[in-house]
N, CA, C and O atoms as CSV, one atom per row, in Angstrom:
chain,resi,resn,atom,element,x,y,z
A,1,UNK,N,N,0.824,-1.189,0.000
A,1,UNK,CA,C,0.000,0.000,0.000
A,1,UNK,C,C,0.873,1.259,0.000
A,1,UNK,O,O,1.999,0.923,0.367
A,2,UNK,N,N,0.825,2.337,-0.215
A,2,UNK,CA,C,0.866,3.433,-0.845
A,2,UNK,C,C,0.117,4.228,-0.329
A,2,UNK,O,O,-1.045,3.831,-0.419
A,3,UNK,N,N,0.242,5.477,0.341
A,3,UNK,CA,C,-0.269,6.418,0.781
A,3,UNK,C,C,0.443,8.213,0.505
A,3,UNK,O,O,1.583,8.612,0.269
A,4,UNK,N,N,-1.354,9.168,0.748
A,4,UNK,CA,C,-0.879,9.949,0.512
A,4,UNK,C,C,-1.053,10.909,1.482
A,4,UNK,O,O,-2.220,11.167,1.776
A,5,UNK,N,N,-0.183,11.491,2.042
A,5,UNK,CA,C,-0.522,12.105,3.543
A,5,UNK,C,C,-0.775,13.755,3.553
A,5,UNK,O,O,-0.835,14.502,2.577
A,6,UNK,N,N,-0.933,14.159,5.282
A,6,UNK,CA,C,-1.428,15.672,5.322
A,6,UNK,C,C,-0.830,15.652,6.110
A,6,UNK,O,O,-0.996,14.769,6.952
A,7,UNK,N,N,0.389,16.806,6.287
A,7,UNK,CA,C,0.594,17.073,8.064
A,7,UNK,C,C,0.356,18.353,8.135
A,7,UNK,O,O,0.159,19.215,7.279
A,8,UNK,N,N,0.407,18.361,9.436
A,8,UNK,CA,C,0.078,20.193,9.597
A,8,UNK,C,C,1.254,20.602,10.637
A,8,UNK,O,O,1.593,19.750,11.458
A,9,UNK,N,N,2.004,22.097,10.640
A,9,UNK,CA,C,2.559,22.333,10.996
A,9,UNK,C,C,2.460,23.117,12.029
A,9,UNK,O,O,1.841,24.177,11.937
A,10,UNK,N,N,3.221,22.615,13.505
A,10,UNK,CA,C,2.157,23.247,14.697
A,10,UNK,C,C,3.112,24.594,15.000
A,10,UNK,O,O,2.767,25.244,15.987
A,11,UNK,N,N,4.254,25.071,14.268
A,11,UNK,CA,C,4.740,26.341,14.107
A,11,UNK,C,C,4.350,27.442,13.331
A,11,UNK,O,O,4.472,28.622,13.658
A,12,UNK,N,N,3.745,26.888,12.006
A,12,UNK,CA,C,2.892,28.133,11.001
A,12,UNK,C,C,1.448,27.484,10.828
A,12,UNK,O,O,0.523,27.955,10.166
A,13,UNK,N,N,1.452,26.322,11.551
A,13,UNK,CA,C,-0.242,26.407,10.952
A,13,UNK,C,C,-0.360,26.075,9.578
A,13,UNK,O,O,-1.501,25.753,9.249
A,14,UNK,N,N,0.283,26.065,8.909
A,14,UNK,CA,C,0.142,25.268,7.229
A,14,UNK,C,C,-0.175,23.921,7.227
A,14,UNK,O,O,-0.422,23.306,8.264
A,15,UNK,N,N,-0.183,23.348,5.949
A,15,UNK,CA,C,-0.198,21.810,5.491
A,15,UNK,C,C,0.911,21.300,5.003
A,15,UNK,O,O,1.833,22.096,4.828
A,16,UNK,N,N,1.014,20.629,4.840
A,16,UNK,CA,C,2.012,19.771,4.022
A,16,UNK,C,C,1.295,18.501,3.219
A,16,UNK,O,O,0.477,17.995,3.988
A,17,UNK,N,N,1.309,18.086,2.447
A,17,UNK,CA,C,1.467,17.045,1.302
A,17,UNK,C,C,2.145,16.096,0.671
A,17,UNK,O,O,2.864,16.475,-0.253
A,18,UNK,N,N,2.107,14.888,0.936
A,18,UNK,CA,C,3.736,14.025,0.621
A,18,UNK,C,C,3.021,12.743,0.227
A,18,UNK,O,O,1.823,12.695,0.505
A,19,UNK,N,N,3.548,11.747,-0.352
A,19,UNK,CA,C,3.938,10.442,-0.128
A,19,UNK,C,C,4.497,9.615,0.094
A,19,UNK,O,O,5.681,9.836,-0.162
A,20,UNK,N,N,4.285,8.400,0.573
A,20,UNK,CA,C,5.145,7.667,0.916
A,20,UNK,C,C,4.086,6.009,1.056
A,20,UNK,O,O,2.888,5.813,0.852
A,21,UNK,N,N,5.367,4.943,1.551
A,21,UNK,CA,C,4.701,4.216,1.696
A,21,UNK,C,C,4.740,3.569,3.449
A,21,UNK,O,O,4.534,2.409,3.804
A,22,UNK,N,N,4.916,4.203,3.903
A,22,UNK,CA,C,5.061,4.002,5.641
A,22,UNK,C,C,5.103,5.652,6.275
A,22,UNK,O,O,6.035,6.446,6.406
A,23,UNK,N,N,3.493,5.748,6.621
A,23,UNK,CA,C,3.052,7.264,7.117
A,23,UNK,C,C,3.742,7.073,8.736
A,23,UNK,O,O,3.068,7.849,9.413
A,24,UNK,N,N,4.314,6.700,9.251
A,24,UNK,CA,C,4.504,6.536,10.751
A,24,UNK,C,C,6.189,6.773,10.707
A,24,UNK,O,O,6.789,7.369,11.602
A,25,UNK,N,N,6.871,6.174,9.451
A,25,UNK,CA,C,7.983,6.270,9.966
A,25,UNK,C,C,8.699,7.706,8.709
A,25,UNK,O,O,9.856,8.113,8.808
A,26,UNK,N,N,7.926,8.113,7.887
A,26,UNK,CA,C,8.063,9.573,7.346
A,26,UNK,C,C,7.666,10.874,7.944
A,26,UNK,O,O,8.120,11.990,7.691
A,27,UNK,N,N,6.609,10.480,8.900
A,27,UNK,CA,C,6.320,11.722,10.143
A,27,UNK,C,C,7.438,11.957,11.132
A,27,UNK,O,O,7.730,12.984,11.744
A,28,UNK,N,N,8.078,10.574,11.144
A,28,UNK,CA,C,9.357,10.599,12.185
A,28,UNK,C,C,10.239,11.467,11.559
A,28,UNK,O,O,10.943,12.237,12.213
A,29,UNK,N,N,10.272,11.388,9.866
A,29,UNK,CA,C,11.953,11.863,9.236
A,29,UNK,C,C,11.367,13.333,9.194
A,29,UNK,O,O,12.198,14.238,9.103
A,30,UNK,N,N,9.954,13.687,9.253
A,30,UNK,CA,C,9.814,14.962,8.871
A,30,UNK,C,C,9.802,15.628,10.460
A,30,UNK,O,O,9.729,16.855,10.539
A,31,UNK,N,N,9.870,14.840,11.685
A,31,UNK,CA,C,10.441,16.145,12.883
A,31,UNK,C,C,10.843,15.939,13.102
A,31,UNK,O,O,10.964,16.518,14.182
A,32,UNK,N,N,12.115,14.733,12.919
A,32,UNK,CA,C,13.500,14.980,13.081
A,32,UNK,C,C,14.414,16.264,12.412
A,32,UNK,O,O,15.501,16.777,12.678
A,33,UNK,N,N,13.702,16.412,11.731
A,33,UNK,CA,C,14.112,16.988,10.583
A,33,UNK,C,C,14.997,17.057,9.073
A,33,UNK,O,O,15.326,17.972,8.317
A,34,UNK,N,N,15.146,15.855,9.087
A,34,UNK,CA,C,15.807,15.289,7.985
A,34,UNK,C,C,14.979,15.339,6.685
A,34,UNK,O,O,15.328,14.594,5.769
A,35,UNK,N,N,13.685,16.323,6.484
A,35,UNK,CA,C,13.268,16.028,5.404
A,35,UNK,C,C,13.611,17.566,4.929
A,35,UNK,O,O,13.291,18.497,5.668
A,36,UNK,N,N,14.187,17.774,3.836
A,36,UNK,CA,C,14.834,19.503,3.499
A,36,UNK,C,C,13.878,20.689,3.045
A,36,UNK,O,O,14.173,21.877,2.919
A,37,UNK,N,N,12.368,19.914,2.780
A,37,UNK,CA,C,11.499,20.925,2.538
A,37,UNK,C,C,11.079,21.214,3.936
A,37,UNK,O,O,10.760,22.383,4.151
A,38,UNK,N,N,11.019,20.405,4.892
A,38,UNK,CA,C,10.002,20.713,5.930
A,38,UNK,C,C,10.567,20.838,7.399
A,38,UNK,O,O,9.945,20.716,8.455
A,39,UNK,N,N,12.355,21.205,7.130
A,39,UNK,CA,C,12.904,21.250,8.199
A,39,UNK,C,C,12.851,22.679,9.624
A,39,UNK,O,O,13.059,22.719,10.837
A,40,UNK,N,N,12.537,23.436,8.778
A,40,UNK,CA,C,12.203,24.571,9.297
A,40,UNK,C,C,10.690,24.976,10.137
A,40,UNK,O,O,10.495,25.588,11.187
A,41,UNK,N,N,9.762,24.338,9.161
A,41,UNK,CA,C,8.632,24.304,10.268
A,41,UNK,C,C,8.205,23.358,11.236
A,41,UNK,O,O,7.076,23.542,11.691
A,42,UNK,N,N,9.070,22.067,11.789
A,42,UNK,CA,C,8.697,21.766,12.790
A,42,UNK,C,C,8.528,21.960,13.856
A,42,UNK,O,O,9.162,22.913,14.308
A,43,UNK,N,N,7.691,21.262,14.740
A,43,UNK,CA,C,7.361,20.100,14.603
A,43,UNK,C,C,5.600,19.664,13.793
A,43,UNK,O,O,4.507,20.213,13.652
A,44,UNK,N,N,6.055,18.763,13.554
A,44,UNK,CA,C,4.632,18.353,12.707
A,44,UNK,C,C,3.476,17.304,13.454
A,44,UNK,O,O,3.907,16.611,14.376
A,45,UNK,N,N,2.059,17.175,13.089
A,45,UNK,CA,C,1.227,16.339,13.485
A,45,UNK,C,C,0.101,15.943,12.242
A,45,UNK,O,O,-0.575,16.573,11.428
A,46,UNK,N,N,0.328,14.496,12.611
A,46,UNK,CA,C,-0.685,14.138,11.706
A,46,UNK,C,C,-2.031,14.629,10.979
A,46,UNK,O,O,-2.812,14.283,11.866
A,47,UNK,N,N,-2.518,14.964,10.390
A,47,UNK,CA,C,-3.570,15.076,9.668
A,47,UNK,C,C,-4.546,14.008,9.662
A,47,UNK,O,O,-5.475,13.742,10.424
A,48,UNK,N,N,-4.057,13.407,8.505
A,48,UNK,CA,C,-4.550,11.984,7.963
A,48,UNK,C,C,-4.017,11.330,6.338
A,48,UNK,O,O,-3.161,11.759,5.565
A,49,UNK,N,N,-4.719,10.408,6.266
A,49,UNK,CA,C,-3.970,10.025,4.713
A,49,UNK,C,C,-4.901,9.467,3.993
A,49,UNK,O,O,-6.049,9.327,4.413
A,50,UNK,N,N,-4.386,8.968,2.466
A,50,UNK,CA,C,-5.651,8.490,1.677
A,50,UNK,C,C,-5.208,7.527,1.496
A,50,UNK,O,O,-3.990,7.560,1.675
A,51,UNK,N,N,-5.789,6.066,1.045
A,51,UNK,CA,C,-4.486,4.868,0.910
A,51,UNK,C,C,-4.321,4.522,-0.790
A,51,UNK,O,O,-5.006,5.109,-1.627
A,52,UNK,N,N,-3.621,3.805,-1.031
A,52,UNK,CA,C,-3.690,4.018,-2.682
A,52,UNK,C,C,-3.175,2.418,-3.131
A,52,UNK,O,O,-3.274,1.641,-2.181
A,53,UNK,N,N,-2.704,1.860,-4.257
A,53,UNK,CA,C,-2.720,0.140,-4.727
A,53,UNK,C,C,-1.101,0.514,-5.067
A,53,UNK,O,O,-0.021,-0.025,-4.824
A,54,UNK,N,N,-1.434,1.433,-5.593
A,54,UNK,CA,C,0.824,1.475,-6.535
A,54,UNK,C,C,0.581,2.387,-6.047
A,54,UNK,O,O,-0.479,2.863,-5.641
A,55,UNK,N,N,2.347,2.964,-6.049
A,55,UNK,CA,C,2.703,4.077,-6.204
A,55,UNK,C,C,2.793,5.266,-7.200
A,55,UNK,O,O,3.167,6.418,-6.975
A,56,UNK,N,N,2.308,4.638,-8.487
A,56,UNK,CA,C,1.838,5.926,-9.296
A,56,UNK,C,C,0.689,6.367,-8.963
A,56,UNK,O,O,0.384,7.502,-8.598
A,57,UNK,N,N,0.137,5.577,-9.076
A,57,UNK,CA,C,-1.284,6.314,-8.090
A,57,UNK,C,C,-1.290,7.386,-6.650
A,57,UNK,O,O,-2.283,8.084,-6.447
A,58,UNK,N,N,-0.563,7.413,-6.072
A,58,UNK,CA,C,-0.346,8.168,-4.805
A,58,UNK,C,C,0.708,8.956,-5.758
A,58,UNK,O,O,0.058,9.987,-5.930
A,59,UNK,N,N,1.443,9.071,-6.204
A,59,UNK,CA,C,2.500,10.176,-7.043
A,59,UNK,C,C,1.627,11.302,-7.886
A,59,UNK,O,O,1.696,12.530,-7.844
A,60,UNK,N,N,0.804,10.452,-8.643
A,60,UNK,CA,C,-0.415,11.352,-9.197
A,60,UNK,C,C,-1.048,12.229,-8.208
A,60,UNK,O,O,-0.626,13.340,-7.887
A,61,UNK,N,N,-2.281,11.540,-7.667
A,61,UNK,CA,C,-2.894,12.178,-6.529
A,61,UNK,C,C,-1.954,13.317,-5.437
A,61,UNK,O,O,-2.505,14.224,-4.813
A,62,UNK,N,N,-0.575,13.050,-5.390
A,62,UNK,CA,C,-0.263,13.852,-4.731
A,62,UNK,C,C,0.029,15.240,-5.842
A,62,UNK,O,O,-0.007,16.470,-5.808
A,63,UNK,N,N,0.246,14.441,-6.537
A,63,UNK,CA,C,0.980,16.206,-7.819
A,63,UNK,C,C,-0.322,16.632,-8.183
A,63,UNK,O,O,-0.325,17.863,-8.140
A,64,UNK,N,N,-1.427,16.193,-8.521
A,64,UNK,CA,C,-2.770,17.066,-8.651
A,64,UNK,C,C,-3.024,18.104,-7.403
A,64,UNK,O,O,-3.190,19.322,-7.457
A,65,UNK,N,N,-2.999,17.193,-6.213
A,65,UNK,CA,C,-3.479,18.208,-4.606
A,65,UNK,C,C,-2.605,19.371,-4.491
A,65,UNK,O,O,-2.976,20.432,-3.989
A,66,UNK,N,N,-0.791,19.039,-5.224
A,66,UNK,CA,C,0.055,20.184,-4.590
A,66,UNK,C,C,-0.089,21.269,-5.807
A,66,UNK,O,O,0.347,22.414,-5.678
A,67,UNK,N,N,-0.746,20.808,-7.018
A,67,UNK,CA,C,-1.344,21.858,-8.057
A,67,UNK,C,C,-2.713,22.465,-8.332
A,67,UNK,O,O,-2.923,23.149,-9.334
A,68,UNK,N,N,-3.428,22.258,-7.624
A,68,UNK,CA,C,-4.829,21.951,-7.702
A,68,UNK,C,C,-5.221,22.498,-6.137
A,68,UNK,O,O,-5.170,21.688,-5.212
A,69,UNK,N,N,-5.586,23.805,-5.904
A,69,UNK,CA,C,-5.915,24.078,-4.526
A,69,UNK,C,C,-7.616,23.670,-4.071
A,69,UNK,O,O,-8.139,23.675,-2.956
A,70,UNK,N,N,-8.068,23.405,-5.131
A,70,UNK,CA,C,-9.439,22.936,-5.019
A,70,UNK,C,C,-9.612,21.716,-4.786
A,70,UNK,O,O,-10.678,21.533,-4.198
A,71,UNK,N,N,-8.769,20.354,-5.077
A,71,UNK,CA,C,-8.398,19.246,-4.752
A,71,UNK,C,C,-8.031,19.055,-3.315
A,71,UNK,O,O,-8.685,18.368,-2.532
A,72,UNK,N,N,-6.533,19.956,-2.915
A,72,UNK,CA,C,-6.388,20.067,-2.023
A,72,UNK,C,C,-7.720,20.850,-0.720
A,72,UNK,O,O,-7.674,20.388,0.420
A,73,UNK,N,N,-8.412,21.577,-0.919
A,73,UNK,CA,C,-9.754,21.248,-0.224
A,73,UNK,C,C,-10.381,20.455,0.383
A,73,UNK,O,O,-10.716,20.314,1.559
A,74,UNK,N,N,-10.615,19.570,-1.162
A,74,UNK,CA,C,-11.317,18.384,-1.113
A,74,UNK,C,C,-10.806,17.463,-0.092
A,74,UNK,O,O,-11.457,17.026,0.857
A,75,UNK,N,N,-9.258,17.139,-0.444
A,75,UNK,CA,C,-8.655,16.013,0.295
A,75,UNK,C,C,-8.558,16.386,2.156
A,75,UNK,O,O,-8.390,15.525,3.020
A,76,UNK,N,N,-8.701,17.746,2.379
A,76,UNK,CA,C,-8.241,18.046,3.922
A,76,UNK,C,C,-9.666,17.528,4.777
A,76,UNK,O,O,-9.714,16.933,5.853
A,77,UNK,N,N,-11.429,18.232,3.395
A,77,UNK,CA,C,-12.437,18.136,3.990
A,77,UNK,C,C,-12.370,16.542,4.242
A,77,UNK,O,O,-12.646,15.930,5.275
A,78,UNK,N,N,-12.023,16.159,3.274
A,78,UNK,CA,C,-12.411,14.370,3.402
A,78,UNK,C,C,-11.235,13.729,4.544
A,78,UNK,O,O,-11.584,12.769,5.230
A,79,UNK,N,N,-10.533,14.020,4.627
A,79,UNK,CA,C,-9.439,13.422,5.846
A,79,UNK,C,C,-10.060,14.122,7.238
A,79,UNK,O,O,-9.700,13.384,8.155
A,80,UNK,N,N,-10.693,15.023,7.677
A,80,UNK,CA,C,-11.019,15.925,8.351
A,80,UNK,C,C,-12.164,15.091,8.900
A,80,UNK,O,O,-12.119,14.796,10.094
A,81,UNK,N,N,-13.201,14.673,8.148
A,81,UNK,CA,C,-14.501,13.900,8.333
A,81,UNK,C,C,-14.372,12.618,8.105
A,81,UNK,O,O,-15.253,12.101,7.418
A,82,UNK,N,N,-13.346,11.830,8.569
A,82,UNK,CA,C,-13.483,10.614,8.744
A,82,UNK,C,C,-13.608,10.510,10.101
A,82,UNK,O,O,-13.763,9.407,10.624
């Protein structure tokens, strides 16, 4: 499985957007800080995620949400209301 995640950043209050295929141990690399986009606003907390079959599928879905602010909407309302 394949997932596509949300974190939120509890220093600016933003989102974040990523994939991966292990959401537990990429939340770790992103407040350690070893991840180079997101080293500066930690620390981070889960959101939620969407799950996906391959990884093109979660590669897609993620490059539509980080281009697509209306997607990205969609995906926070729907992770939000589960």
């Amino acid at each position: 499985m394949f997932y596509v995640y949300v974190l939120r950043s509890l220093k600016d209050k933003k989102y974040y957007v990523g994939q991966t295929n292990n959401v537990t141990k990429r939340l770790l690399l992103h407040n350690t800080g070893k991840v180079k986009s997101t080293m500066y606003r930690r620390p981070f907390e889960l959101v939620g995620f969407k799950e996906f079959e391959t990884r093109d599928e979660a590669r897609w879905y993620e490059y539509s949400v980080k281009h697509h602010s209306d997607k990205k909407k969609r995906l926070l309302k729907e992770i939000m209301n589960k």
